[in-house]
Predicted model as a PDB file, atoms N, CA, C, CB and O in Angstrom, pLDDT in the B-factor column:
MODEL        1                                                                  
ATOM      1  N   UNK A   1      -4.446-116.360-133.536  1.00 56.00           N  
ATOM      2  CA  UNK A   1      -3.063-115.952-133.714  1.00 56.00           C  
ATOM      3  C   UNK A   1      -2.810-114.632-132.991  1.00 56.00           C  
ATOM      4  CB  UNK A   1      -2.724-115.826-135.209  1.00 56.00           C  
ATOM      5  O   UNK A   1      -3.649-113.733-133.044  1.00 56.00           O  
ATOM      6  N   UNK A   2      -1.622-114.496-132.289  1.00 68.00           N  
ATOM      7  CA  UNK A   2      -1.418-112.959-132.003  1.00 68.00           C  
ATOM      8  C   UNK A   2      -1.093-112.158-132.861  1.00 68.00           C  
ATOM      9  CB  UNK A   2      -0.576-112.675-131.181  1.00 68.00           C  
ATOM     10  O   UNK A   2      -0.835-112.597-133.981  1.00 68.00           O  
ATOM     11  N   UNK A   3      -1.028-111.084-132.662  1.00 71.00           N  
ATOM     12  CA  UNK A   3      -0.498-110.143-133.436  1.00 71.00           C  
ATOM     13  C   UNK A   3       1.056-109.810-132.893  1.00 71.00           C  
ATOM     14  CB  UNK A   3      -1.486-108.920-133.421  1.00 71.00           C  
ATOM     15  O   UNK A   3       1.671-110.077-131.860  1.00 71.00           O  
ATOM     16  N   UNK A   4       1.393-109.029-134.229  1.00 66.00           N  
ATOM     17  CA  UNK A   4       2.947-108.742-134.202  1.00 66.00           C  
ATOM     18  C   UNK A   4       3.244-107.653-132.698  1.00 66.00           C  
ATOM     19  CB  UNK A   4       3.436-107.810-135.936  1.00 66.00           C  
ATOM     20  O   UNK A   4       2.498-106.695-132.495  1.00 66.00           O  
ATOM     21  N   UNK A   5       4.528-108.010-131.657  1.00 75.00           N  
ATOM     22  CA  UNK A   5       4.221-107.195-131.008  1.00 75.00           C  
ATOM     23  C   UNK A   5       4.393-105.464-131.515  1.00 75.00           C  
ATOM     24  CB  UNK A   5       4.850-107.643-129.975  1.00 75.00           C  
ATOM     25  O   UNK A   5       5.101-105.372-132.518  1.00 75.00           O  
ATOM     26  N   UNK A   6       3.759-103.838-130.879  1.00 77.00           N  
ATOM     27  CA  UNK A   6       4.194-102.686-131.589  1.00 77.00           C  
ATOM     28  C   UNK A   6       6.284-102.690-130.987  1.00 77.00           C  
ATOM     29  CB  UNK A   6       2.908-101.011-130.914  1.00 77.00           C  
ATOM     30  O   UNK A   6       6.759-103.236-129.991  1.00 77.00           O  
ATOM     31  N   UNK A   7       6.831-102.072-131.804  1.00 76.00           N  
ATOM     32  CA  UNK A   7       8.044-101.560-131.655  1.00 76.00           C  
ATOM     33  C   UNK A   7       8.010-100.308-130.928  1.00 76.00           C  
ATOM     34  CB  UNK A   7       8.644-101.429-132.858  1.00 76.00           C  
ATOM     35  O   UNK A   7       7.330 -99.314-131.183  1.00 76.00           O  
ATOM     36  N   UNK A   8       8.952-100.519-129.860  1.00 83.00           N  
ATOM     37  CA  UNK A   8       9.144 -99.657-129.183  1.00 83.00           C  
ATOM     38  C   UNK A   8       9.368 -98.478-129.590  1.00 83.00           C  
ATOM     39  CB  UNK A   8       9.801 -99.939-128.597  1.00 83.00           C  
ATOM     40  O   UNK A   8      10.010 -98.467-130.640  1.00 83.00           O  
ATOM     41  N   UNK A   9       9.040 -97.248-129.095  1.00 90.00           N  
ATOM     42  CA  UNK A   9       9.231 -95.922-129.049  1.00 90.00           C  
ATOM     43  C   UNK A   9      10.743 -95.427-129.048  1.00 90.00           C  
ATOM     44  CB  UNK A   9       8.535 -95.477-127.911  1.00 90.00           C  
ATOM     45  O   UNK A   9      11.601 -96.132-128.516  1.00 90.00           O  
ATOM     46  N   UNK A  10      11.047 -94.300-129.602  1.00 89.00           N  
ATOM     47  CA  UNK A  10      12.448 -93.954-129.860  1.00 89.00           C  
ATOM     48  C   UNK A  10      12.799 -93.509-128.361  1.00 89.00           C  
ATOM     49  CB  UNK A  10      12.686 -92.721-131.110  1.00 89.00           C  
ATOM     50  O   UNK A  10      13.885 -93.740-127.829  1.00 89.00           O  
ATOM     51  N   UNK A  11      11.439 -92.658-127.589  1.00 91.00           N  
ATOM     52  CA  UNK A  11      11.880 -92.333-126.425  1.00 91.00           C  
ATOM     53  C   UNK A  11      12.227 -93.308-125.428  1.00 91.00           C  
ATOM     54  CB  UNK A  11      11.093 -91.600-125.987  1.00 91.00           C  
ATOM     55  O   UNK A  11      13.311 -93.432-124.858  1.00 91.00           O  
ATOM     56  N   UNK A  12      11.053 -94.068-125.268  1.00 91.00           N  
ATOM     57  CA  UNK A  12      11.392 -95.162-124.377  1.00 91.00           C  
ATOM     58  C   UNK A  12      12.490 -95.963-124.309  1.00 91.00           C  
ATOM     59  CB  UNK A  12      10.619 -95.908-124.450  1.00 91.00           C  
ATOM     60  O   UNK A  12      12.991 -96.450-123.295  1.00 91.00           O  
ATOM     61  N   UNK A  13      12.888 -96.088-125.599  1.00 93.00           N  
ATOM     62  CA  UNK A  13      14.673 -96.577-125.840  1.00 93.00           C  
ATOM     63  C   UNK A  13      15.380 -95.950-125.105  1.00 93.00           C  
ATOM     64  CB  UNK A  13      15.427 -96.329-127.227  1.00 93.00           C  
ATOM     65  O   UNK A  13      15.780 -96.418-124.039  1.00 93.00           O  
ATOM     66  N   UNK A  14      15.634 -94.926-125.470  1.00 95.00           N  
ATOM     67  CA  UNK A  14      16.363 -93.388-124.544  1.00 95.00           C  
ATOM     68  C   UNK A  14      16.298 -94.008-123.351  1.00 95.00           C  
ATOM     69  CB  UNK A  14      15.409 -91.638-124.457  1.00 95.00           C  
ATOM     70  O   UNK A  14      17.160 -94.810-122.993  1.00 95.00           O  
ATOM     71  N   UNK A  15      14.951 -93.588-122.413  1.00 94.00           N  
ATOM     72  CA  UNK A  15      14.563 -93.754-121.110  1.00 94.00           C  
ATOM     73  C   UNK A  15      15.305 -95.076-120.701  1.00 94.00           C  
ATOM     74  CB  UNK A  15      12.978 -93.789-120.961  1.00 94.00           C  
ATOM     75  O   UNK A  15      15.999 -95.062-119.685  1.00 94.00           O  
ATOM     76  N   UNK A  16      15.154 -96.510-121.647  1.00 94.00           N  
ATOM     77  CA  UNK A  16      15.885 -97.204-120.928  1.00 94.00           C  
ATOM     78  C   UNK A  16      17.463 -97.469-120.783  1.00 94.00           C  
ATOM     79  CB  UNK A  16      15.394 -98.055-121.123  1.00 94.00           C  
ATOM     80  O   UNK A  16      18.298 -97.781-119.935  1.00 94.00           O  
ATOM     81  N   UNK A  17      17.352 -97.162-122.086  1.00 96.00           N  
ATOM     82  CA  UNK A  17      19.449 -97.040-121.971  1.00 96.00           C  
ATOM     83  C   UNK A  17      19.529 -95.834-121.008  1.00 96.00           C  
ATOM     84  CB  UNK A  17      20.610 -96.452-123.894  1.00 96.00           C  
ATOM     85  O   UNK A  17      20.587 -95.932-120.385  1.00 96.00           O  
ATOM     86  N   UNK A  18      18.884 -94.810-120.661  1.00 97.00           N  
ATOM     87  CA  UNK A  18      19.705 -93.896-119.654  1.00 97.00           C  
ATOM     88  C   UNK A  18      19.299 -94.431-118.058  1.00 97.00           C  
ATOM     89  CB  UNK A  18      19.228 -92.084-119.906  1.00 97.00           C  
ATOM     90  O   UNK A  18      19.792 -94.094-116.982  1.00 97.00           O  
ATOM     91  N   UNK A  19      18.439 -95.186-118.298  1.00 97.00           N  
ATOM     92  CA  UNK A  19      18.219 -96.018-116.441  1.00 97.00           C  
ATOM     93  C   UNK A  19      19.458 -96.853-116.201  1.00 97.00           C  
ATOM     94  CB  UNK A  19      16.637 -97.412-116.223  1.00 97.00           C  
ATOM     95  O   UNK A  19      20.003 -96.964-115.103  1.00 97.00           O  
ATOM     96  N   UNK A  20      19.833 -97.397-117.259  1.00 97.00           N  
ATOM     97  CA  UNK A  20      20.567 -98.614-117.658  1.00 97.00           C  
ATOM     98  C   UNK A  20      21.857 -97.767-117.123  1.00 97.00           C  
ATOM     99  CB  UNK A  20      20.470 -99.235-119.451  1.00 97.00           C  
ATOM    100  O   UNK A  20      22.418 -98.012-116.055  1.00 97.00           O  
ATOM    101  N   UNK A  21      22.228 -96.768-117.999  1.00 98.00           N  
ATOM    102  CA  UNK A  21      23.619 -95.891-118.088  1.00 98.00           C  
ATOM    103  C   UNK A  21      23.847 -95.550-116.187  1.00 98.00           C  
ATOM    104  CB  UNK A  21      23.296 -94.025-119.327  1.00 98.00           C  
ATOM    105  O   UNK A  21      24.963 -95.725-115.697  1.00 98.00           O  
ATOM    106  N   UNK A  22      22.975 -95.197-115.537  1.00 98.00           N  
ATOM    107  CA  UNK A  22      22.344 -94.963-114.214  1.00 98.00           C  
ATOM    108  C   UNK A  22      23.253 -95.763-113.553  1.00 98.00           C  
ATOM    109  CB  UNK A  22      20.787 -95.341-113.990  1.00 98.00           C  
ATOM    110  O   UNK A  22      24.454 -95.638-113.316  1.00 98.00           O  
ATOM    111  N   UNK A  23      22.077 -96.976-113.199  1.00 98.00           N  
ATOM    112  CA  UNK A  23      22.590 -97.960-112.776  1.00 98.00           C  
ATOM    113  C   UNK A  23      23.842 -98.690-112.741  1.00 98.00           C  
ATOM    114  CB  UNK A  23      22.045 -98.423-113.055  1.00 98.00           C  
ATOM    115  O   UNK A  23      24.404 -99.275-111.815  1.00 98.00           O  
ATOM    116  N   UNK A  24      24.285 -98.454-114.480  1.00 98.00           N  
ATOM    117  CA  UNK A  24      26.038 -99.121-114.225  1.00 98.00           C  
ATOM    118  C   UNK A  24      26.545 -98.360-113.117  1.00 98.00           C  
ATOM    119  CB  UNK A  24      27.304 -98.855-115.655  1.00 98.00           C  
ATOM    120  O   UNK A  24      27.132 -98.773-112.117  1.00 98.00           O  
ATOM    121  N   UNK A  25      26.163 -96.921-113.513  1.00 98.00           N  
ATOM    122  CA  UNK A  25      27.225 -95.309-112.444  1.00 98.00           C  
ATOM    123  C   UNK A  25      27.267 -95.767-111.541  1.00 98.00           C  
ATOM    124  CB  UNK A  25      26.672 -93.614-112.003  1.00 98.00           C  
ATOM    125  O   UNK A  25      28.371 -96.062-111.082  1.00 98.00           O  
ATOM    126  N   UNK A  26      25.876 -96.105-110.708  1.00 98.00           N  
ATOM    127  CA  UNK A  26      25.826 -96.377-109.230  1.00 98.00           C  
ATOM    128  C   UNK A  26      26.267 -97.721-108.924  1.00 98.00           C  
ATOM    129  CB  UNK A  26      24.449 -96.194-108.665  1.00 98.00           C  
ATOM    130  O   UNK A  26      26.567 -98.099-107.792  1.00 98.00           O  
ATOM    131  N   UNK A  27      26.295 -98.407-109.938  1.00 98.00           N  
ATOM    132  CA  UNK A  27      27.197-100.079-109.472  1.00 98.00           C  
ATOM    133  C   UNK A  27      28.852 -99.872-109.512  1.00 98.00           C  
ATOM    134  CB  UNK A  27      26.832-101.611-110.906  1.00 98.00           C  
ATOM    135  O   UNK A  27      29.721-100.397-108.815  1.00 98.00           O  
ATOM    136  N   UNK A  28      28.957 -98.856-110.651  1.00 97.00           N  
ATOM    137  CA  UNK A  28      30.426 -98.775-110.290  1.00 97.00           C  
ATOM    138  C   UNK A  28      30.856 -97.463-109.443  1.00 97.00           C  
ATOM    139  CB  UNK A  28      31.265 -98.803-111.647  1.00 97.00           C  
ATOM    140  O   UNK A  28      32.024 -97.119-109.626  1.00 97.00           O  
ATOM    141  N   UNK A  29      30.234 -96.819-108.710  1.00 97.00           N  
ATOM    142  CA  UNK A  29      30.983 -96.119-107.370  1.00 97.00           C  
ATOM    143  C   UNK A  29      30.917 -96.596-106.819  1.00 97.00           C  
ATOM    144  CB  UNK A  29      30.846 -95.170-106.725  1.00 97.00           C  
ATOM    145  O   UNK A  29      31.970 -96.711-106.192  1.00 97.00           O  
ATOM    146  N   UNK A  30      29.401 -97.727-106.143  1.00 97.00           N  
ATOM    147  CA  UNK A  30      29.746 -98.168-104.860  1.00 97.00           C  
ATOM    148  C   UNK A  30      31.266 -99.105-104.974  1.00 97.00           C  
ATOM    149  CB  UNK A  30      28.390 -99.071-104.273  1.00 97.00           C  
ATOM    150  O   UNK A  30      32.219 -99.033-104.197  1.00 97.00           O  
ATOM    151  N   UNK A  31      31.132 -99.986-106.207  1.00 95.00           N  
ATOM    152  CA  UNK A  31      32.450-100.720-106.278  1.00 95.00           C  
ATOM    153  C   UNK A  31      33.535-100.144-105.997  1.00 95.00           C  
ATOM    154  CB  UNK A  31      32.709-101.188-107.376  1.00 95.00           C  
ATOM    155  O   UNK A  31      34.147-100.776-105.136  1.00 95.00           O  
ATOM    156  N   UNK A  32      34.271 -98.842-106.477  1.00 94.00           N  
ATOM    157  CA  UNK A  32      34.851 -98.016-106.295  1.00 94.00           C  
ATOM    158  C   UNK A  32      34.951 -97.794-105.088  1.00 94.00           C  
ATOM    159  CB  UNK A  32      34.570 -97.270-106.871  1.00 94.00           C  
ATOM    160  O   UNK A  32      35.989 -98.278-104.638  1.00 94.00           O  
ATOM    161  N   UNK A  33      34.075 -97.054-104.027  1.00 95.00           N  
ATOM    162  CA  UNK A  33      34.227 -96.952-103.010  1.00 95.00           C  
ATOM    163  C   UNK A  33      34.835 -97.966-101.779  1.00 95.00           C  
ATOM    164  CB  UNK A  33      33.310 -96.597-102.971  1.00 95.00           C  
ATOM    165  O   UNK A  33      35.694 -97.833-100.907  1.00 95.00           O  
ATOM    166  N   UNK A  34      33.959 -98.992-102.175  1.00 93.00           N  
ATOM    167  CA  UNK A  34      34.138-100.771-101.339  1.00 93.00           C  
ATOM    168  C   UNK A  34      35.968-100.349-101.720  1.00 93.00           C  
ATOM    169  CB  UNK A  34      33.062-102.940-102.600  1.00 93.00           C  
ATOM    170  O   UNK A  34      36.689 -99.735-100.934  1.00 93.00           O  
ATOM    171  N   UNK A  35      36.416-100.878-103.131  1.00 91.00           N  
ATOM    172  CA  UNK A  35      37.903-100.782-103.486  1.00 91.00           C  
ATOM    173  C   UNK A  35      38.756 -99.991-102.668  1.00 91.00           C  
ATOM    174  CB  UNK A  35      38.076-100.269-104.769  1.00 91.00           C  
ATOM    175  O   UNK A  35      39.903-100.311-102.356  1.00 91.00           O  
ATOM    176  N   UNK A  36      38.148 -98.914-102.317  1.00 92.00           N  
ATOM    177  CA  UNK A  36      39.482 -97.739-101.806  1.00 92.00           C  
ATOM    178  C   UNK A  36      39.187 -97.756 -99.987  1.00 92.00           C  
ATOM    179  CB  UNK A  36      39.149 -95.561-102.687  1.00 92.00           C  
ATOM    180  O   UNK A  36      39.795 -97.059 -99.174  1.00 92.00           O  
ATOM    181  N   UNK A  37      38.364 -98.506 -99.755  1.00 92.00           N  
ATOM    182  CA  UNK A  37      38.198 -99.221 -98.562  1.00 92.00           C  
ATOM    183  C   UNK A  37      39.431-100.238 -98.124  1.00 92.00           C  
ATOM    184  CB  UNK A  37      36.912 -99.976 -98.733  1.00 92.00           C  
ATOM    185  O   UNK A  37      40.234-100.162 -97.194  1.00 92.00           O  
ATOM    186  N   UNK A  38      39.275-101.105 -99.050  1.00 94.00           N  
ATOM    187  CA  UNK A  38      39.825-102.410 -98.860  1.00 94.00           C  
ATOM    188  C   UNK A  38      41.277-102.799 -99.881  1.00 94.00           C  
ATOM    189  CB  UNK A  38      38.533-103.430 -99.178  1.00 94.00           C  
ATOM    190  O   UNK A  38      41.316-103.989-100.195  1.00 94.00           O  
ATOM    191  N   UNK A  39      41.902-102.335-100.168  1.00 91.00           N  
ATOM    192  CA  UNK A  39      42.841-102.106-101.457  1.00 91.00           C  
ATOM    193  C   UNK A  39      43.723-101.924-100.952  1.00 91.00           C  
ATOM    194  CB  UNK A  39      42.693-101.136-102.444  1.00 91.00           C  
ATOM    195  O   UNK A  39      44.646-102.074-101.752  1.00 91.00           O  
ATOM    196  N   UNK A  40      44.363-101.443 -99.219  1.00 93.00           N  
ATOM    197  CA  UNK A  40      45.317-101.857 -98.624  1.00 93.00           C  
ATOM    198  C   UNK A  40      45.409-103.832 -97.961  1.00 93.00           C  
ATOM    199  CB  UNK A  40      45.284-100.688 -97.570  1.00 93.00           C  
ATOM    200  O   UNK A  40      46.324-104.630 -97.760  1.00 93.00           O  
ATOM    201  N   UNK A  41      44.091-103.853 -97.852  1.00 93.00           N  
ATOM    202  CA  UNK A  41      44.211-105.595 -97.521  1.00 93.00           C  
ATOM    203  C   UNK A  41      43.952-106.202 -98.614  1.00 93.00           C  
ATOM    204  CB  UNK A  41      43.192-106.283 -96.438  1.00 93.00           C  
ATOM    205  O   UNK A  41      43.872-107.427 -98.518  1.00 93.00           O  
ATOM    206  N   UNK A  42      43.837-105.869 -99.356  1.00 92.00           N  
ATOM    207  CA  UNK A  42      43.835-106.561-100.954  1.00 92.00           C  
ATOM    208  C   UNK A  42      45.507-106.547-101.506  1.00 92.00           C  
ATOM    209  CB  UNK A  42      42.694-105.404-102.236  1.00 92.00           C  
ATOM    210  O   UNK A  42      46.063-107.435-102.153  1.00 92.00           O  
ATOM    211  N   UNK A  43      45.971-105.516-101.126  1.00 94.00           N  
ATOM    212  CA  UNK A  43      47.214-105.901-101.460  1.00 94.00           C  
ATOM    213  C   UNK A  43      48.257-106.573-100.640  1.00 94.00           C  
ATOM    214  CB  UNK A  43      47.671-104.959-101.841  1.00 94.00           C  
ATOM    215  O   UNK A  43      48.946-107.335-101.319  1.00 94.00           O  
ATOM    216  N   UNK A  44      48.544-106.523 -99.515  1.00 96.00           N  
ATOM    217  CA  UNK A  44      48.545-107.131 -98.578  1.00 96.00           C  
ATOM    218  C   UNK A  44      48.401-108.966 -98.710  1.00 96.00           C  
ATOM    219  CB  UNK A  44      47.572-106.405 -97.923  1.00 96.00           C  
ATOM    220  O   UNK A  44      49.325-109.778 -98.644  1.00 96.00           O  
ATOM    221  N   UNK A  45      47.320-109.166 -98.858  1.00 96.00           N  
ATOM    222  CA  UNK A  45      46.889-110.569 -99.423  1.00 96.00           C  
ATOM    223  C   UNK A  45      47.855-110.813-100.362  1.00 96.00           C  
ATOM    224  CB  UNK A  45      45.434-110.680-100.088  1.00 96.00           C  
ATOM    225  O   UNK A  45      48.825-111.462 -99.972  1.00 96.00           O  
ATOM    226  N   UNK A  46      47.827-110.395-101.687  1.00 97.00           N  
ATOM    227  CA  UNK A  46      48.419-110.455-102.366  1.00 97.00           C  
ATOM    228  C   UNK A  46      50.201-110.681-102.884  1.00 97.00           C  
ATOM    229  CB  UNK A  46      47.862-109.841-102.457  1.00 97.00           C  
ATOM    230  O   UNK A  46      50.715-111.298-103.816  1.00 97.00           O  
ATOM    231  N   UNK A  47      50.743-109.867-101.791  1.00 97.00           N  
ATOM    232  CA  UNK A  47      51.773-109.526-101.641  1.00 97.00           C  
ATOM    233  C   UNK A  47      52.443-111.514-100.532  1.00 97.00           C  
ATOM    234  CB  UNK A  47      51.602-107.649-100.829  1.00 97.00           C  
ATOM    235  O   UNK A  47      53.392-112.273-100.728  1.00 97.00           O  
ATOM    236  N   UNK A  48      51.535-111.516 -99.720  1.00 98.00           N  
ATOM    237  CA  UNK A  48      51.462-112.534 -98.784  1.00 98.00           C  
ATOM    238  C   UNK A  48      51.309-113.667 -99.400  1.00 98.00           C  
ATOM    239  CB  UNK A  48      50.521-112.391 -97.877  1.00 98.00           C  
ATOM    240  O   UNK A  48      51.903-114.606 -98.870  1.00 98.00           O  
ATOM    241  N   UNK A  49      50.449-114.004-100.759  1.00 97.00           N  
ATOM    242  CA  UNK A  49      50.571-115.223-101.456  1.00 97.00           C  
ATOM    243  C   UNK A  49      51.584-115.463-102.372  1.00 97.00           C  
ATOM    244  CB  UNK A  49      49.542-115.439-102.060  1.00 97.00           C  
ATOM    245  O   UNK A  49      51.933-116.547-102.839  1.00 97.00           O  
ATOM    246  N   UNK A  50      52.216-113.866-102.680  1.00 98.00           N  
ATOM    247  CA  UNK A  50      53.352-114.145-103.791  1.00 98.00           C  
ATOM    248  C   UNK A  50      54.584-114.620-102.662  1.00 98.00           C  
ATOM    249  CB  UNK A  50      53.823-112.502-104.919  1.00 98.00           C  
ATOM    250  O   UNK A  50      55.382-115.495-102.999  1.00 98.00           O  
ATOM    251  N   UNK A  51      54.633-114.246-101.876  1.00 98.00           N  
ATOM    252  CA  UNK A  51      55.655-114.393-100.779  1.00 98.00           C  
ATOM    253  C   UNK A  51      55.283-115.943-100.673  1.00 98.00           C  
ATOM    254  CB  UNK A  51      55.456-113.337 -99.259  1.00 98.00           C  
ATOM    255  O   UNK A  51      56.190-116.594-101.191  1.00 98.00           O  
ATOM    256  N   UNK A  52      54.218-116.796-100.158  1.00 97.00           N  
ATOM    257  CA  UNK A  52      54.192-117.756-100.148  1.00 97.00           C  
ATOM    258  C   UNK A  52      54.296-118.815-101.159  1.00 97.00           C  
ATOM    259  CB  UNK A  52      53.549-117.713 -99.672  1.00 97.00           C  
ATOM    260  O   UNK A  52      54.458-120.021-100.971  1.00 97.00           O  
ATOM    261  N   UNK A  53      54.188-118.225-102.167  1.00 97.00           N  
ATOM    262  CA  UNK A  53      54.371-119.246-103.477  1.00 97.00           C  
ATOM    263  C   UNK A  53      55.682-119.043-103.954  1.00 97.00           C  
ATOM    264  CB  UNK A  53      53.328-118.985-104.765  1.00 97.00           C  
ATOM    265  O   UNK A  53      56.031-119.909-104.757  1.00 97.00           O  
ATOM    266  N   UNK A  54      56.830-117.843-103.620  1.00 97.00           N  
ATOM    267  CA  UNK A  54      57.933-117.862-103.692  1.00 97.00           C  
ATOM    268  C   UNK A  54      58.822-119.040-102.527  1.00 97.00           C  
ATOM    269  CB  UNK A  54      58.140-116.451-103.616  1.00 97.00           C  
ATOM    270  O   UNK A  54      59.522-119.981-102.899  1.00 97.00           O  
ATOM    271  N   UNK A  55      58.587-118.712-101.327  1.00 96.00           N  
ATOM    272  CA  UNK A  55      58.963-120.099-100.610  1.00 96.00           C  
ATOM    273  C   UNK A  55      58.299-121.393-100.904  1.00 96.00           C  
ATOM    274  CB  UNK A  55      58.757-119.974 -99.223  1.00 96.00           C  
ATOM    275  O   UNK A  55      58.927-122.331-100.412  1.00 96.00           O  
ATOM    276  N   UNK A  56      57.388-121.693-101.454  1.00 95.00           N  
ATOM    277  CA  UNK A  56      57.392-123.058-101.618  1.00 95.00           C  
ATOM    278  C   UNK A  56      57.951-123.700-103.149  1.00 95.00           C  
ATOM    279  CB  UNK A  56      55.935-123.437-101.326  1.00 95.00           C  
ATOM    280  O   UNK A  56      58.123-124.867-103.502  1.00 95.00           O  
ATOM    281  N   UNK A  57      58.162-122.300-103.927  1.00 94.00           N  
ATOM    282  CA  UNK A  57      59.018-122.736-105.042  1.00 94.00           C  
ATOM    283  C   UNK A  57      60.661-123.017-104.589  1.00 94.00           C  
ATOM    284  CB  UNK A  57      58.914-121.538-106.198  1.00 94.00           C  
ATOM    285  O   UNK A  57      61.228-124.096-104.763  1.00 94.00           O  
ATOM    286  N   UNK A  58      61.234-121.909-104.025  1.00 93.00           N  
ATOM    287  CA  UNK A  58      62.613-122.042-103.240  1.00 93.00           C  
ATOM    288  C   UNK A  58      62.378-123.749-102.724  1.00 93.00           C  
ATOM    289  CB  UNK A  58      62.782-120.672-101.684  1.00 93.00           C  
ATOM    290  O   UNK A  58      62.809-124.577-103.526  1.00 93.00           O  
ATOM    291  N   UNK A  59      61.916-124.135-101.817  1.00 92.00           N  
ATOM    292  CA  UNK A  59      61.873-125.378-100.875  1.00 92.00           C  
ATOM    293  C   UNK A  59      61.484-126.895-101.728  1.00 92.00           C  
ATOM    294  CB  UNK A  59      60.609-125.029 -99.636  1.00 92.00           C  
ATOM    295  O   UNK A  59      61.884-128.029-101.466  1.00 92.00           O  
ATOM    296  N   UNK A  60      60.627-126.468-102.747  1.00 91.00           N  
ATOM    297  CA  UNK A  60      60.882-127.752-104.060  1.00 91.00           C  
ATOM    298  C   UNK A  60      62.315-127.506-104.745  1.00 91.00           C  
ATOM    299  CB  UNK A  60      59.552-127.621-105.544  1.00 91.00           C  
ATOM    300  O   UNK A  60      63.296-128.250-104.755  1.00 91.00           O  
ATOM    301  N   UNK A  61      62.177-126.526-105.183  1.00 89.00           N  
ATOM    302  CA  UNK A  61      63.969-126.074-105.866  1.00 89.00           C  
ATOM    303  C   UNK A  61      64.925-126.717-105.306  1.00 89.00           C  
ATOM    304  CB  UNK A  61      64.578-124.504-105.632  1.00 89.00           C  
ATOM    305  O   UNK A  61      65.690-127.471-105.906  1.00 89.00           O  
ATOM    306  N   UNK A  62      64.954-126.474-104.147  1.00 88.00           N  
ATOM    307  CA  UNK A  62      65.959-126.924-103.445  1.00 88.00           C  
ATOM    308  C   UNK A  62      65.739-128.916-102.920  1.00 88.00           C  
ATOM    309  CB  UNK A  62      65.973-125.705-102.106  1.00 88.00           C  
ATOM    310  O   UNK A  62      66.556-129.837-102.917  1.00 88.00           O  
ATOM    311  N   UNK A  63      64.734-128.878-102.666  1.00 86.00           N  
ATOM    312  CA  UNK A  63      64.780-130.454-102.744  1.00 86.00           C  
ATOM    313  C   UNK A  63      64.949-131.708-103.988  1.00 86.00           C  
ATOM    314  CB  UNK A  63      63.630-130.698-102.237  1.00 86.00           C  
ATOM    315  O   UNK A  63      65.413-132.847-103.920  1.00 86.00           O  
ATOM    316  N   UNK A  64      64.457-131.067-104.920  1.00 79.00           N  
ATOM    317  CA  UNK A  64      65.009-131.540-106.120  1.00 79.00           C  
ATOM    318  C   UNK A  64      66.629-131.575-106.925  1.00 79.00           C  
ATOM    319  CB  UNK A  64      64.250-130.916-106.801  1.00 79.00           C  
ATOM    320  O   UNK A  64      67.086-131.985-107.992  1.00 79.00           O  
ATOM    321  N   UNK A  65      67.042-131.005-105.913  1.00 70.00           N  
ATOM    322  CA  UNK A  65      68.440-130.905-106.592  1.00 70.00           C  
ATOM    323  C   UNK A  65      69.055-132.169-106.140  1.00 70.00           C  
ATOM    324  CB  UNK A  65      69.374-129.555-106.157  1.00 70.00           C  
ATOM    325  O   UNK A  65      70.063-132.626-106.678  1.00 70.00           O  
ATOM    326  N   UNK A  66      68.270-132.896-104.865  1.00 59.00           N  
ATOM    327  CA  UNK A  66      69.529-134.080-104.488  1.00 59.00           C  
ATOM    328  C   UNK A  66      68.834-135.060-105.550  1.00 59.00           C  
ATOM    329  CB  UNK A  66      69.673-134.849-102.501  1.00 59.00           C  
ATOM    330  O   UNK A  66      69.307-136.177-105.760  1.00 59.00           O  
TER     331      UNK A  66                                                      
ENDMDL                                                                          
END                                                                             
C-alpha cells in the first residue's frame, strides 16, 4: 500500500500562488500590449460588420414588403 501523500508546506503554497500571480501579470500585459497594437483594426472590423449586417437587414426589409 502507499502511504498518504505529506501536505504541502505553507511556504511552498505561497511560492506557488505567487509564480501563478506572475504569470497571469505577464499573460495579461503581453495581451494588453498585442490590444493597443491592434484595437484600431479591431474596431474597424467591427464597425465594417455592423455596417454589413445593417445593409443586409435594410435589403431583406425591403424585399419582404412586396
Amino acid at each position: 500500500m502507499r502511504s498518504a501523500p505529506e501536505p504541502k508546506s505553507l511556504l511552498s503554497r505561497f511560492v506557488g500562488a505567487s509564480l501563478l500571480a506572475l504569470v497571469a501579470a505577464i499573460a495579461l500585459t503581453l495581451a494588453f500590449d498585442l490590444l493597443t497594437k491592434i484595437w484600431l483594426w479591431l474596431l474597424l472590423t467591427v464597425v465594417l460588420g455592423a455596417l454589413v449586417a445593417v445593409v443586409v437587414w435594410v435589403v431583406r426589409r425591403r424585399r419582404d414588403r412586396w
